[in-house]
FITI-354258 format. One record per residue: residue number from 1; x, y, z of N, C-alpha, C in turn. Coordinates in steps of 0.02 Angstrom, whole numbers, plus 32768, in hexadecimal, padded with zeros to 4 digits. Atoms other than C-alpha are relative to their C-alpha. Layout:
<rs>
resi  n.c1  n.c2  n.c3  ca.c1  ca.c2  ca.c3  c.c1  c.c2  c.c3
NUM  X  Y  Z  X  Y  Z  X  Y  Z
...
</rs>
This chain:
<rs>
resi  n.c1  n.c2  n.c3  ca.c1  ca.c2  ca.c3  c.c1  c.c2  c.c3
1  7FFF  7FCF  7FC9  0A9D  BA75  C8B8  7FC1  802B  7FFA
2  8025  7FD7  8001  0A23  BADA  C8E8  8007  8044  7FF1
3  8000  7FCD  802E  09FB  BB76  C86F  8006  8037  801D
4  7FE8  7FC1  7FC2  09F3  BBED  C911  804D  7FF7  8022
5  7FB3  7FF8  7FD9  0A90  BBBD  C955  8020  8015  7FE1
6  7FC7  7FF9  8049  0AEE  BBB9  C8BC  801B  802C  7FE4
7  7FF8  7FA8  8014  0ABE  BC74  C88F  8019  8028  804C
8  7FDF  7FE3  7FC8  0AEF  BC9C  C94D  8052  8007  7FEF
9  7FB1  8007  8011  0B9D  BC4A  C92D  802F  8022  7FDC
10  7FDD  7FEF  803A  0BB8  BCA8  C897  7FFA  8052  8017
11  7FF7  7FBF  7FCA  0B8A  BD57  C8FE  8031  7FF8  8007
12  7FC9  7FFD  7FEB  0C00  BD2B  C96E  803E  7FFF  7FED
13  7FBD  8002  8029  0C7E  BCFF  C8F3  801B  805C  7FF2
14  7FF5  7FB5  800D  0C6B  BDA5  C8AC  8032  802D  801C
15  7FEE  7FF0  7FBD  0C7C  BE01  C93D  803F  7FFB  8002
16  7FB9  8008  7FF5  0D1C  BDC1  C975  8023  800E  7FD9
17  7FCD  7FD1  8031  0D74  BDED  C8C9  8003  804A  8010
18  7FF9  7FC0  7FE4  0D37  BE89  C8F2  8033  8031  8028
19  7FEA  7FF7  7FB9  0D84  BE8D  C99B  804F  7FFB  7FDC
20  7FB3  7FFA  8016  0E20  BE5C  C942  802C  8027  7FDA
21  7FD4  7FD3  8020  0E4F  BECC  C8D0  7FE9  8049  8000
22  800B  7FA5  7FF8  0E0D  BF70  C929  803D  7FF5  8042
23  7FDA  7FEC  7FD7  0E8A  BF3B  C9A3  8054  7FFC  7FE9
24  7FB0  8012  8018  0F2D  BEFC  C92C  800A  8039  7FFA
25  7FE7  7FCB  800A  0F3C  BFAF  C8EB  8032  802B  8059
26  7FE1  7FEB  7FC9  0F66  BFE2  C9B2  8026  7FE7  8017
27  7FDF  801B  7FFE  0FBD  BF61  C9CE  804F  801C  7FD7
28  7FC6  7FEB  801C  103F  BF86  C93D  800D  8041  800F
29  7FEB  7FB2  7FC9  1037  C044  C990  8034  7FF6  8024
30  7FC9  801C  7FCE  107C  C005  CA25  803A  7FF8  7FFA
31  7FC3  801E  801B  10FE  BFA4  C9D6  8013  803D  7FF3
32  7FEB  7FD2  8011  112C  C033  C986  8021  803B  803C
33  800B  7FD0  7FCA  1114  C0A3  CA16  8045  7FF3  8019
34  7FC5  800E  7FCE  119F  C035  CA80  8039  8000  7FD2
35  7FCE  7FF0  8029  1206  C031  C9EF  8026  804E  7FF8
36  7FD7  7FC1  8007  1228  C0E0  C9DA  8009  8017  8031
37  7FCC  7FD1  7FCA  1231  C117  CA8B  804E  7FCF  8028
38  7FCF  8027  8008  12BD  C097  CA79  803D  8005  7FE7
39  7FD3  7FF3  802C  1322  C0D7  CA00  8001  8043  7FF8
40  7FE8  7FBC  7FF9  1380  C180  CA09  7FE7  8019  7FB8
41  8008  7FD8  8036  132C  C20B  C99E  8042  801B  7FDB
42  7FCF  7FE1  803D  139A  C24D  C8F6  8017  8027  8030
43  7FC9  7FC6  7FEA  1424  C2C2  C929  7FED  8045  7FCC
44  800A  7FD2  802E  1407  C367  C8D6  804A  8019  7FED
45  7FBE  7FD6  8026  14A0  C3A6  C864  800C  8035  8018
46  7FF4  7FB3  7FD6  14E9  C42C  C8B0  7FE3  801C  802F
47  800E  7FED  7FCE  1487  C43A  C93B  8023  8000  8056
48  7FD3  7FF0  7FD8  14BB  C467  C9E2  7FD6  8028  8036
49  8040  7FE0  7FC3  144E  C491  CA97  8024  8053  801A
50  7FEE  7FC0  7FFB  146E  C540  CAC6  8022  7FEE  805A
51  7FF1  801C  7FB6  14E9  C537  CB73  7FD8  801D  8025
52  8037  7FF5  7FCE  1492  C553  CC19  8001  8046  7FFF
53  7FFA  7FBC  8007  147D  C618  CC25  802D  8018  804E
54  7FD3  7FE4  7FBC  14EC  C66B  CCB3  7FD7  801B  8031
55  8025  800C  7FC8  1453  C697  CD23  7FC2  7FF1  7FED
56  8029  8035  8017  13BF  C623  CD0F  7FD4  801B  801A
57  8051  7FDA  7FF5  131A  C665  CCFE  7FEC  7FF4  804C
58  800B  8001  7FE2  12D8  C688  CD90  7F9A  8006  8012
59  8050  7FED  7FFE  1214  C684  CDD3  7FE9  8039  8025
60  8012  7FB5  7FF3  11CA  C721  CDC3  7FC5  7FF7  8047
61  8027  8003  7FD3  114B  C73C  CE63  7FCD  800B  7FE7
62  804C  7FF5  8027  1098  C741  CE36  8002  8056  801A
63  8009  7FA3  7FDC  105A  C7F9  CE2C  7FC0  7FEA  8024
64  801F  8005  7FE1  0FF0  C830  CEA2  7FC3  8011  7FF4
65  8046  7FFB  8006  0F37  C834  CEAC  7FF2  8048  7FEB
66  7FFC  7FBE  8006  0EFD  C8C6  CE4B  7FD4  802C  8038
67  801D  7FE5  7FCA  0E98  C905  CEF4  8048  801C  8025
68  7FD5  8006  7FCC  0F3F  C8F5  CF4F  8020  8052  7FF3
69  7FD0  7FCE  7FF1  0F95  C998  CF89  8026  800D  802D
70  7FB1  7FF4  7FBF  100A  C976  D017  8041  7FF0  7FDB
71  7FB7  7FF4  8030  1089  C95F  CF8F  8020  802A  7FF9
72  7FED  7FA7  8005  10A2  CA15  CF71  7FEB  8028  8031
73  8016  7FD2  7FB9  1060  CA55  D018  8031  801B  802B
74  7FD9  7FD3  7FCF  10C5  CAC6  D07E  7FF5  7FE5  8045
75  8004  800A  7FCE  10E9  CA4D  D0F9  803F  8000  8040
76  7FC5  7FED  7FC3  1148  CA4C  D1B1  803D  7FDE  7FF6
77  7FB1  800E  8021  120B  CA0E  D14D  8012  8036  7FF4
78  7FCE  7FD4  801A  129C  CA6A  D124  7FF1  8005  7FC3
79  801F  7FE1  8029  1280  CAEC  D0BE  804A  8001  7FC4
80  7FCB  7FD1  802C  1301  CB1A  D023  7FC2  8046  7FF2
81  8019  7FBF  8012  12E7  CBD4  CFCF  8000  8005  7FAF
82  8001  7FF4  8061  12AD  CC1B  CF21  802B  804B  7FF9
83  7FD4  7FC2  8022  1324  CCA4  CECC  7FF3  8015  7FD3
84  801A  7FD9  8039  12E9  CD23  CE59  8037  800B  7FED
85  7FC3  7FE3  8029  138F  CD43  CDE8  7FEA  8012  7FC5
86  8008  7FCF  8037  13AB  CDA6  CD50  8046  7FF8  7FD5
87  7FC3  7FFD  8005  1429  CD9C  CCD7  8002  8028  7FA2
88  8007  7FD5  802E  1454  CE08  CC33  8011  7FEE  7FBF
89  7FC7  801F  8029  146A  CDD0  CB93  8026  802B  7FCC
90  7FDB  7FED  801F  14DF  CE0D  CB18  7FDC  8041  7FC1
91  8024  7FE1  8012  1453  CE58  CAB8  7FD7  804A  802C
92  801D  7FAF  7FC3  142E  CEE2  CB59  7FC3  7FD8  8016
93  804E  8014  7FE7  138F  CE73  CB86  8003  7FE3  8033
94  7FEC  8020  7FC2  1386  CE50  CC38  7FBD  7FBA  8005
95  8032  802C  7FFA  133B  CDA8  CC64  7FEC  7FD1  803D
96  7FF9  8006  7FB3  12F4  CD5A  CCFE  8001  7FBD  800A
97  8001  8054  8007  12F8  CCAA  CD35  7FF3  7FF5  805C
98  8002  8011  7FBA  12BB  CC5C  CDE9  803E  7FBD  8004
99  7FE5  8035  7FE9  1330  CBF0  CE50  7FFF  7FD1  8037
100  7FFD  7FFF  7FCA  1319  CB84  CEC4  803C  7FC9  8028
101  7FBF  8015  7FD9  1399  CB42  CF46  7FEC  7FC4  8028
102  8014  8021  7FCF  1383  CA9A  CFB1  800F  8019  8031
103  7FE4  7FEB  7FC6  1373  CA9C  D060  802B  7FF7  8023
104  7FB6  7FF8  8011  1429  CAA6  D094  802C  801C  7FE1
105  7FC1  7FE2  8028  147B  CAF1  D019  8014  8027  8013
106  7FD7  7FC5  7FE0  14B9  CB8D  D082  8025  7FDF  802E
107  7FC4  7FFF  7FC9  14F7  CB2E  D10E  801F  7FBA  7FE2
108  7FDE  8023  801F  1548  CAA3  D09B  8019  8019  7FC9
109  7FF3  7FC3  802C  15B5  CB18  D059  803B  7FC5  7FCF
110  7FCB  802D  8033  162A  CA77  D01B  7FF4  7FDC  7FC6
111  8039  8032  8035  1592  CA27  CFB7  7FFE  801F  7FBD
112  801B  7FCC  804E  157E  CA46  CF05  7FBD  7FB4  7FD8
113  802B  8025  8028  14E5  CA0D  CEA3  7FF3  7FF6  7FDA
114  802B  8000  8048  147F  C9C3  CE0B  7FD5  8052  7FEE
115  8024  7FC9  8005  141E  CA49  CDB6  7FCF  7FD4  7FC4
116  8043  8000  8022  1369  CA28  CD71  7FEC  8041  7FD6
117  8011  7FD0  8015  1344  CAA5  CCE6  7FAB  7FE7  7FE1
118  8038  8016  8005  1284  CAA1  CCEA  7FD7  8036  7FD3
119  8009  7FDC  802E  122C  CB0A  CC5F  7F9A  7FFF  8001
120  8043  7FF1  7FF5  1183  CB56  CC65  7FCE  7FFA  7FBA
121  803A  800A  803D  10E2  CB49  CBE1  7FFD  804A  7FD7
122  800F  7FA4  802E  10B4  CBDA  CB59  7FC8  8035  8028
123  802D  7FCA  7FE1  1071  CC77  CBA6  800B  7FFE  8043
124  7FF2  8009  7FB3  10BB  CC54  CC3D  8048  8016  8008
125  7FD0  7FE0  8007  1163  CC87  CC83  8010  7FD4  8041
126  7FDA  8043  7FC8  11EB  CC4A  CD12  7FEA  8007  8036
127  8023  8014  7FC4  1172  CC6B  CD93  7FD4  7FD1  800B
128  8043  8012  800E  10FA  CC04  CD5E  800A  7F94  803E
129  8008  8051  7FD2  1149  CB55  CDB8  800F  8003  8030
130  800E  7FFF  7FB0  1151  CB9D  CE5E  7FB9  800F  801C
131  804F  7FDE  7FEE  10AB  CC0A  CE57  7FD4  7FCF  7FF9
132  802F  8039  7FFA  105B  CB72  CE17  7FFD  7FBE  7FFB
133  7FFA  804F  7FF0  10AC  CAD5  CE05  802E  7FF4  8047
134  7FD5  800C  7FB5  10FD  CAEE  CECA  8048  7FDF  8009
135  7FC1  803C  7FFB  119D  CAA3  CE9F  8021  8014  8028
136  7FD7  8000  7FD2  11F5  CADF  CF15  7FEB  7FE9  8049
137  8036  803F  7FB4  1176  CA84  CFAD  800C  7FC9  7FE5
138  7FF7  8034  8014  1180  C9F6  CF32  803F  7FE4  8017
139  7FBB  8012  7FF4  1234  C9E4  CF47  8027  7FFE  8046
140  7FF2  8018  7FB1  1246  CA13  D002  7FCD  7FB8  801D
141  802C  8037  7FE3  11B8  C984  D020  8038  7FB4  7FE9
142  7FD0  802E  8018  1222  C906  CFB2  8032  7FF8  801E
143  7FCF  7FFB  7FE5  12C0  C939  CFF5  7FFC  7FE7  804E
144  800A  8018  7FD4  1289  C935  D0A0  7FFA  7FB9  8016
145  8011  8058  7FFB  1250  C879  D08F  8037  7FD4  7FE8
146  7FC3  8033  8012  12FA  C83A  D03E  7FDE  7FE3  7FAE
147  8020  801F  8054  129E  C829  CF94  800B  801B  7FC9
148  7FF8  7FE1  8038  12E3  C8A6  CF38  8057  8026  8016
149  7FC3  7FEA  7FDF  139C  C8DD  CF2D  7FFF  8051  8007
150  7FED  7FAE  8008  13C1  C999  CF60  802B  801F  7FBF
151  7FF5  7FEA  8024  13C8  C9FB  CECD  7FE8  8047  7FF2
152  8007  7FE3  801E  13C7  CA8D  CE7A  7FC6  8016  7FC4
153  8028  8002  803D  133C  CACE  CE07  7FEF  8058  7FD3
154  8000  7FD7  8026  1350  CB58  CD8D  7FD3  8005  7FC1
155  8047  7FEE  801E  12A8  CBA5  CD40  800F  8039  7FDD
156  7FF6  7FE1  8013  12D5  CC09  CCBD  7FC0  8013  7FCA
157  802E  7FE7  8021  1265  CC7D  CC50  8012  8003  7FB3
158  7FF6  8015  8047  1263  CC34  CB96  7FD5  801B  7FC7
159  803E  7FD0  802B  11CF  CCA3  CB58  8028  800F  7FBB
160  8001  7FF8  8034  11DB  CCC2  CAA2  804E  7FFA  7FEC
161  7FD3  8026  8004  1275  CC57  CA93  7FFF  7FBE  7FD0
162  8003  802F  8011  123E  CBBA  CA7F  7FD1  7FD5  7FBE
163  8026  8003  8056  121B  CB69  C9C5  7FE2  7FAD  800E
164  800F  803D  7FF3  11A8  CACB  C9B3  801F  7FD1  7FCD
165  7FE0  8010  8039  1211  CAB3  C92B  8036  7FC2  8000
166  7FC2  8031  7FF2  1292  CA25  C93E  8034  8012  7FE3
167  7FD2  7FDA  802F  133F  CA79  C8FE  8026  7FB8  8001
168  7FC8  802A  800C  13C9  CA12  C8AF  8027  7FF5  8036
169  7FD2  8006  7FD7  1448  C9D0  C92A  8040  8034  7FDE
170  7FC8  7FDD  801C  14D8  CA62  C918  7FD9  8044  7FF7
171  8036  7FAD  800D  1456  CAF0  C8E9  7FDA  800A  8038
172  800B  7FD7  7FD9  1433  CB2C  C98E  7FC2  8040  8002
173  8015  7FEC  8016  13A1  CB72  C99D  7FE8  8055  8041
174  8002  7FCF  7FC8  1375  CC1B  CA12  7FFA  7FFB  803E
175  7FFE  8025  7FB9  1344  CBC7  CAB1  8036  7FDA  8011
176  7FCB  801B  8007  13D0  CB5A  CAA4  803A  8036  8010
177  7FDB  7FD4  7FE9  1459  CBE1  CA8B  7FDD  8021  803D
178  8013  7FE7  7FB5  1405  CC44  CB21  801D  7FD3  8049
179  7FDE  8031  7FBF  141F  CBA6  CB92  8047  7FE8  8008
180  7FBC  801F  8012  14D6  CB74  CB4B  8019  804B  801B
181  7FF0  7FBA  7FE2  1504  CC41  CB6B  7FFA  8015  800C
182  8007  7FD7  7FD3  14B6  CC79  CBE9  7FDF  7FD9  804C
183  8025  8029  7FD1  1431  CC09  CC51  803F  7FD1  8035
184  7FCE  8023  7FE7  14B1  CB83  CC75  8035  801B  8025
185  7FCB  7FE3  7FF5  1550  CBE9  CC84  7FEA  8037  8035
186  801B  7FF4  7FCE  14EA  CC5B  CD02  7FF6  7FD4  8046
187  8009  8033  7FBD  14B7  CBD5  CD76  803B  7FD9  802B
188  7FB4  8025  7FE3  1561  CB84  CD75  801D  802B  8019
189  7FC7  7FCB  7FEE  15C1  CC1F  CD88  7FE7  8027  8043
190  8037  7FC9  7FC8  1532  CC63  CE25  7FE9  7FC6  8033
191  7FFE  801B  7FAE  1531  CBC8  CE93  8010  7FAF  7FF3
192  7FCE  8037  7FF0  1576  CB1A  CECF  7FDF  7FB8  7FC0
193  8023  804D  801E  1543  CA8D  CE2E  8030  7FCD  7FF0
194  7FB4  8041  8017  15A3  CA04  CDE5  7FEA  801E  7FB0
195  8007  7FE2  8038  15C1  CA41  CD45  8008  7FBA  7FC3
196  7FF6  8020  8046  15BE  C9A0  CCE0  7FCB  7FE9  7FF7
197  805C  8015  800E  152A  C950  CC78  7FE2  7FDD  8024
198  8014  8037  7FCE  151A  C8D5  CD03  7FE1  8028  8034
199  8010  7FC2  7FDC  14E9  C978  CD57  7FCB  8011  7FED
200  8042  7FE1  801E  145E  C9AF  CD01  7FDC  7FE0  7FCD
201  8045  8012  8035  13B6  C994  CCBC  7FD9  8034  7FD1
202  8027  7FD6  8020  1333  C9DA  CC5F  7FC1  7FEF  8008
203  8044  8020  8015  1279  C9D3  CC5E  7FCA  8051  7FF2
204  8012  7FB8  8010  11E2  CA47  CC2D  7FC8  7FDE  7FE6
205  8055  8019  7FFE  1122  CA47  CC14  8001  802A  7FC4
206  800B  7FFE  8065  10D8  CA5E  CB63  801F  803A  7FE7
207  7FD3  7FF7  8000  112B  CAE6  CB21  804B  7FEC  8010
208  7FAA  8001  7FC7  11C3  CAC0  CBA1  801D  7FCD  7FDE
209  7FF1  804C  801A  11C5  CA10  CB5C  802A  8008  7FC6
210  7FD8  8010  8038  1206  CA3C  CAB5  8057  802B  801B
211  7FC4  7FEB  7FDD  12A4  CAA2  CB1B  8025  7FB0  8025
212  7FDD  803A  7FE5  12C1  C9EE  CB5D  8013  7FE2  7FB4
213  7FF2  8016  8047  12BD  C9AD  CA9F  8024  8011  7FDC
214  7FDC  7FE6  8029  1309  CA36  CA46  8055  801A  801F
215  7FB6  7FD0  7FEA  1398  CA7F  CABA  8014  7FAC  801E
216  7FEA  804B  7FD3  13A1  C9BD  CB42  8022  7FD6  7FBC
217  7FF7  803A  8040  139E  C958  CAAC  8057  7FFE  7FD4
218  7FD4  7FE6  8022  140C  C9B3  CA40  804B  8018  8023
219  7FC9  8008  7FBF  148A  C9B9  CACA  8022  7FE1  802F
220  800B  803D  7FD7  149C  C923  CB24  8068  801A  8023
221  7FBF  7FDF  7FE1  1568  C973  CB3C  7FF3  8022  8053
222  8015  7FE3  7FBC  1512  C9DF  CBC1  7FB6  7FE3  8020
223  802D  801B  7FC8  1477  C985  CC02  7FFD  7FC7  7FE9
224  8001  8042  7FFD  145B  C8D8  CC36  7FC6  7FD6  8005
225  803E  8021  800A  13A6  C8B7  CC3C  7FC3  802B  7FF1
226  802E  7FD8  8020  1317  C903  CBF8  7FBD  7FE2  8014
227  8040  800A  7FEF  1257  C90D  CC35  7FC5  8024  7FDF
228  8030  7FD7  8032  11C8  C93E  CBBC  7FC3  7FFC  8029
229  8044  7FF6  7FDD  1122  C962  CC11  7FC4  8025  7FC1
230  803C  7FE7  8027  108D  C979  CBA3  801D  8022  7FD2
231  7FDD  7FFE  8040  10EE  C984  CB0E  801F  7FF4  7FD0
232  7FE9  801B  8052  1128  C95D  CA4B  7FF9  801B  7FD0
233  8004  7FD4  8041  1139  C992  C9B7  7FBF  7FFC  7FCE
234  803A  7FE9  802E  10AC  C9C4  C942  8007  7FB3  7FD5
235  7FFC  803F  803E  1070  C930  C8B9  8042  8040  7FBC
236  7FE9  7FFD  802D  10B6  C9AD  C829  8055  8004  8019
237  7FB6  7FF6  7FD7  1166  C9B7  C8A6  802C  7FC2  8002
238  7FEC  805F  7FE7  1178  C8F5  C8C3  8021  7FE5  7FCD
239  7FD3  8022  8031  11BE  C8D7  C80D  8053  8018  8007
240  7FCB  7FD6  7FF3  1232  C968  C825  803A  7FDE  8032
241  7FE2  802E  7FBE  1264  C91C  C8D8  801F  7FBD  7FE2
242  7FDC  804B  800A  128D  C864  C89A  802D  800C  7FCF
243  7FB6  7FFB  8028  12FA  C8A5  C812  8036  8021  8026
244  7FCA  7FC3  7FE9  135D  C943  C860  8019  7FB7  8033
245  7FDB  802F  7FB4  1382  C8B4  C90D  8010  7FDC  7FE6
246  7FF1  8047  801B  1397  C817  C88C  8041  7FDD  8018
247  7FAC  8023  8004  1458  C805  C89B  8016  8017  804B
248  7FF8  7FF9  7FB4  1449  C840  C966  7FE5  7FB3  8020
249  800D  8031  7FE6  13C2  C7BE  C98B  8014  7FC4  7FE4
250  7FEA  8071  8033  140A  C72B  C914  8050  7FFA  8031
251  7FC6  800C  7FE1  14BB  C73E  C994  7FF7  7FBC  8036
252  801B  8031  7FED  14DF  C694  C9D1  800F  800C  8066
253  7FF5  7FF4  7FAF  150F  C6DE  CA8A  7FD2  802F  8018
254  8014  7FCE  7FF0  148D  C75C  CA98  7FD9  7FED  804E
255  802E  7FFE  7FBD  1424  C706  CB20  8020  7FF7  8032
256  7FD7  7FE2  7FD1  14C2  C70D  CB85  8003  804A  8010
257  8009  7FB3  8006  14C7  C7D1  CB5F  7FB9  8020  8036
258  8031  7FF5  7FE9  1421  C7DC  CBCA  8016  7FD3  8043
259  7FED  7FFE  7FC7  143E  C7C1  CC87  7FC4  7FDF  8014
260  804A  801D  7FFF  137C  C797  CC8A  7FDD  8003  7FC6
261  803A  7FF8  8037  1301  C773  CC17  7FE6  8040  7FEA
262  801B  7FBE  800D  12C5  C809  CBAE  7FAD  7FF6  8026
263  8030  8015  7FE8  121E  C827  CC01  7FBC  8024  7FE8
264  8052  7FD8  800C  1164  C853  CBC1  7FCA  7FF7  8030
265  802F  8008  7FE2  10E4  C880  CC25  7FC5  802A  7FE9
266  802A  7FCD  801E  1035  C8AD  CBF4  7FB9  7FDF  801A
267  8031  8019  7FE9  0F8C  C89E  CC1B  7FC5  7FE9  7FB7
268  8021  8022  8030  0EF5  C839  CBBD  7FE0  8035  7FEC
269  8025  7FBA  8029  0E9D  C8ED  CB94  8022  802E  7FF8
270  7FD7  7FBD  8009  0F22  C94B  CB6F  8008  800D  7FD3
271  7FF8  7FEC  8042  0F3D  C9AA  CADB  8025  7FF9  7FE3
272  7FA6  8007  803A  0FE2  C974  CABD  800A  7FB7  800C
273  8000  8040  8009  0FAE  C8D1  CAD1  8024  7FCB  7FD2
274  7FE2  803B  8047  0FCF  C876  CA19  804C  801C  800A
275  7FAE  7FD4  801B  1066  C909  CA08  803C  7FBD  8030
276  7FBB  802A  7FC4  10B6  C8AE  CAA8  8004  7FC2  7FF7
277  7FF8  8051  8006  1092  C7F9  CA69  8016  7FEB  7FB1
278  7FCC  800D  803C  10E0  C80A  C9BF  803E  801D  7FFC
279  7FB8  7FD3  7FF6  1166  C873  C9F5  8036  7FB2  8016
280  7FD9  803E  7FE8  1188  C7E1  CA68  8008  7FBC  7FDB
281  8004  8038  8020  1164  C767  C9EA  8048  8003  7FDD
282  7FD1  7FFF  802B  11FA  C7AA  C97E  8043  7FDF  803A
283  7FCB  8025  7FD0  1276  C778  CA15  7FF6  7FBB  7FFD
284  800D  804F  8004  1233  C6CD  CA29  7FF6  7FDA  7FD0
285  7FED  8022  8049  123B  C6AA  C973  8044  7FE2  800A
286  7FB0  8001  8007  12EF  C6C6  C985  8027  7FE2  804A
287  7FE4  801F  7FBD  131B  C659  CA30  8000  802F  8036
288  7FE6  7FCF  7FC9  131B  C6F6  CAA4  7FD3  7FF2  8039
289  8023  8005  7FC0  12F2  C6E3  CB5A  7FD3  8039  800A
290  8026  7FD2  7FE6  124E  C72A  CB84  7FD3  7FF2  803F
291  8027  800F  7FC6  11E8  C74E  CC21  7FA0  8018  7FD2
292  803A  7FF8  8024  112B  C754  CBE3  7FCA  8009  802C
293  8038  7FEA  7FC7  10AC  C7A8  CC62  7FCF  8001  7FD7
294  803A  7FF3  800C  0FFB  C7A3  CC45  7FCD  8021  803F
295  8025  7FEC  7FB4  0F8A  C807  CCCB  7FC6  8010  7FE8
296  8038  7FE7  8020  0EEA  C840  CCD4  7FF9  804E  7FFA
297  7FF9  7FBA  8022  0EBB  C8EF  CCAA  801B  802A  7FBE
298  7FD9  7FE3  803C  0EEF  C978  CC2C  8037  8025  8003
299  7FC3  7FE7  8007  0F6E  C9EE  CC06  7FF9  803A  802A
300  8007  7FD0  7FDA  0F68  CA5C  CCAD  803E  7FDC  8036
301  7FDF  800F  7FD9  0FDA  CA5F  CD47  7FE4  7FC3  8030
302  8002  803A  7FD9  0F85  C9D1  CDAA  8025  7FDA  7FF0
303  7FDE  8031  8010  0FCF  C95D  CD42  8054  8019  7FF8
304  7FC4  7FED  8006  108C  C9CA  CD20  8006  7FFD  8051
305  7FE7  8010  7FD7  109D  C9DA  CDD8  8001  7FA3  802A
306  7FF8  8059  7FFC  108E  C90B  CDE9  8045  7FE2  7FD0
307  7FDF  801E  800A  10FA  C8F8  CD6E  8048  800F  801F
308  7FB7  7FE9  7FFB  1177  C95D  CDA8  8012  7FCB  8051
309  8005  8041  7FC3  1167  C8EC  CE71  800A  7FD8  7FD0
310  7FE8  8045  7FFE  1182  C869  CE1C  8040  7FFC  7FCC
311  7FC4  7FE4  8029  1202  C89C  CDA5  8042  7FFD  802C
312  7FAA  7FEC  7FBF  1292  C8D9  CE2D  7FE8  7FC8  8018
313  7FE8  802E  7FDA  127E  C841  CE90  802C  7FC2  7FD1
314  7FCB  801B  801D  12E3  C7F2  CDF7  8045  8018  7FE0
315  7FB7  7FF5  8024  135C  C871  CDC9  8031  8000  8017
316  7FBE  7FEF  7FDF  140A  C886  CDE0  801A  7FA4  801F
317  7FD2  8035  7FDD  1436  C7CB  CE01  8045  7FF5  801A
318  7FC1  8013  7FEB  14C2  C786  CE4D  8016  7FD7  7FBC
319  7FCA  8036  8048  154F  C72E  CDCE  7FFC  7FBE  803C
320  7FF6  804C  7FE6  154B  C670  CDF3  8034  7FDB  7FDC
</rs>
């Protein structure tokens, strides 16, 4: 044979081994591949899917463009009213709290409502989420459109109350008692709500937020869903937190106990940025339903009055 062919032949030989065993390895993949999605994965010992939840997450609405302000604009809908009240506590210290009423509630004198207890930031007080987060335009705009149920929202003044502290479940901590004997029991006893936890929420911007953590949390008897806005607990707080809640959040019914998803909202420059994404991390360690907002901006009302629009158009569900 000729000495050029011969060394061609033996190329080509090559070659083709080549070809063959860069492709057997994929081959036995394959095999493999159809084999196991063939055959039912292990059973886990004692495992067991959590049942369906009694109202099924729902999709939150995108917030709105941070330019956008016909959200909170004082526009041509039925109006509800805000109520300056006062009430005394046991200590002689009078204290004030805004209220506001949907529109209806005077001449639906048969109606009784949810109540939203919405909680203001440090250095601020219970004017602070009409004067500047508009909730009460927010809520006639919502309402008006069928997107938000008529409710109740009680803005109480938590100033030098509230601890960032996470208290034990049972140790009650000053903000807490305040709302259990007086806040609450005021509102119920001074106009038309439904007085059970299916009745009421909680939510609250940094400061406010830990009043959803420390008093919502720690209470789930009297409120039924809880909304944190640009807020969590401190890094040296977060060890504290996963122990003191351990034997709350390890309950195997708790994400029934929540009506909706606990909810964080915060923005990518906000200062309570990490606080609010390890806070939330400790829930979602432990199976708990969470809602997880990311927006843009920092820790100012552009972003608290968005969350709050988009907030009420999920509370207060219906039972299914």
């Amino acid at each position: 044979m000729n000495p050029l062919r011969l060394a061609l032949l033996l190329i080509v030989s090559a070659a083709a081994d080549d070809v063959t065993q860069a492709q057997t390895p994929a081959a036995a993949s394959t095999t493999e591949t159809a084999t196991a999605t063939n055959t039912p994965p292990p059973r886990r010992v004692g495992f067991k899917a959590p049942p369906p939840p009694r109202n099924p997450v729902p999709i939150l609405p995108a917030l709105p463009v941070p330019t956008d302000v016909s959200f909170y604009a004082t526009n041509d809908v039925p109006h509800g009213r805000v109520e300056v009240v006062h009430y005394t506590t046991p200590a002689g210290t009078e204290k004030r709290m805004h209220v506001y009423l949907p529109p209806g509630y005077d001449a639906n004198t048969q109606q009784r409502y949810p109540v939203l207890y919405l909680n203001h930031g440090g250095g601020e007080n219970d004017s602070h989420w009409t004067a500047k987060g508009s909730t009460h335009c927010i809520l006639d705009n919502l309402i008006a459109a069928g997107k938000a149920r008529p409710m109740i929202v009680a803005m109480p003044d938590t100033g030098r109350l509230v601890s960032g502290k996470p208290p034990k479940p049972g140790e009650d901590d000053a903000c807490t008692k305040e709302y259990l004997q007086h806040i609450v029991p005021y509102v119920d006893g001074h106009y038309r709500t439904r007085t059970t936890r299916e009745g009421r929420a909680v939510a609250g911007l940094s400061m406010g937020g830990f009043v959803t953590l420390n008093t919502g949390l720690t209470h789930l008897e009297t409120f039924g869903e809880l909304y944190v806005f640009s807020s969590g607990y401190w890094p040296d707080q977060l060890p504290v937190f996963a122990e003191n809640f351990k034997a709350l959040l390890s309950q195997t019914n708790l994400n029934e106990r929540f009506r909706m998803p606990i909810y964080f909202g915060v923005g990518e420059t906000d200062i309570a940025y990490l606080n609010s994404m390890r806070t939330m991390a400790v829930f979602n360690d432990r199976g708990i339903r969470t809602f997880s907002v990311l927006s843009s901006h920092g820790h100012e009302w552009l972003n608290w009055r968005r969350y709050l629009w988009q907030t009420a158009q999920v509370m207060f569900p219906e039972d299914h």
